[in-house]
C-alpha positions, 0 to 999 in steps of 0.5 A, a space after each residue: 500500500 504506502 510507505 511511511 511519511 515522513 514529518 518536517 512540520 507540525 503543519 504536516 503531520 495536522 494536515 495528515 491527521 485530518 485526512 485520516 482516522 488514524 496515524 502511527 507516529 515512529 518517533 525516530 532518531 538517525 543516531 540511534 539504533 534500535 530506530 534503525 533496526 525497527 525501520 524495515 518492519 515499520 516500513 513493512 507494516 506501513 504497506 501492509 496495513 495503511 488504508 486509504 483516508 483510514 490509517 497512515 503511518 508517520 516518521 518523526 525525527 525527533 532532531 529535526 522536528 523536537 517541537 513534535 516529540 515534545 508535544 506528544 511527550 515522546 522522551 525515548 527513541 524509538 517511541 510510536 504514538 497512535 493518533 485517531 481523529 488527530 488526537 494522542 488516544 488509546 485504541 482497544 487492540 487485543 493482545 497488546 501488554 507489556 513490553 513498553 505499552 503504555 495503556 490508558 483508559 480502560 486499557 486502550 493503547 495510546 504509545 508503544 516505547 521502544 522495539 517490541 516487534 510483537 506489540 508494534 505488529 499488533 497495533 499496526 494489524 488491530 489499526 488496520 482493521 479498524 480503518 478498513 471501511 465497513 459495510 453500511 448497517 443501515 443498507 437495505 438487505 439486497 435479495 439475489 432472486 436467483 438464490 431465492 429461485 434455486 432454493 425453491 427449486 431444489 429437490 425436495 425428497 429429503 426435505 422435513 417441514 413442520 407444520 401443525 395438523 388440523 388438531 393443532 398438533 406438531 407433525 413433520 411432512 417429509 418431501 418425496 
């Protein structure tokens, strides 16, 4: 799908986050290692589950853009930060524990510190899900009418209906 983006504004990242439902911030640095050997996944992740005006994951160097980390209290490198409707808040994605999640309210994810390949794959798989377009509830049911026909059509030497005989009794009618 789409590579990470990298942020050199605050402006930036403002207009990114208004274009998406959700965005996974990697606050990142050139000069520290465990960033660099985190980045092939995130790059992978980021093509695996970025959804089109639903989830878009973001690169921050925090040398380049420290008035950004700061903002969202990112201390440590590599730290990944999960916006939804442009604001830092948890999200509910199973499994995610330990390993430097930071939880909020009701459990809800809100910040990965450091390289936790188990729990970044989570968080990036459970955002993808929740980004993906759903089906209008409110739609009304479509009927496929030649289902419908070959239903009734069907031969119907094994099948049992019950009905109620004349005396109001349970009885089972079977077809052949």
């Amino acid at each position: 799908m789409a590579d990470p983006i990298l942020i050199t504004s605050p402006a930036q990242l403002t207009e990114l986050a208004a274009a998406h439902k959700y965005v996974l911030i990697d606050f990142w640095a050139t000069w520290c290692p465990p960033c660099k050997a985190i980045a092939p996944m995130y790059a992978q992740l980021s093509k695996k589950h970025s959804v089109p005006n639903g989830l878009a994951f973001a690169k921050v160097d925090v040398d380049e853009t420290p008035d950004i980390a700061q903002e969202y209290g990112v201390t440590a490198m590599p730290s990944f930060v999960i916006l939804v409707d442009g604001k830092p808040e948890g999200v509910a994605i199973a499994g995610v524990s330990g390993g430097g999640a930071v939880l909020g309210e009701g459990g809800k994810v809100k910040m990965l510190r450091g390289t936790d390949p188990r729990n970044l794959s989570l968080i990036a798989s459970g955002l993808g899900e929740l980004a993906k377009p759903k089906e209008d509830a409110e739609a009304p049911l479509k009927v496929d009418e030649d289902v419908i026909l070959n239903v009734m059509r069907r031969d119907t030497t094994t099948a049992t209906t019950t009905t109620t005989d004349n005396d109001g009794t349970w009885g089972a009618i079977e077809g052949g």
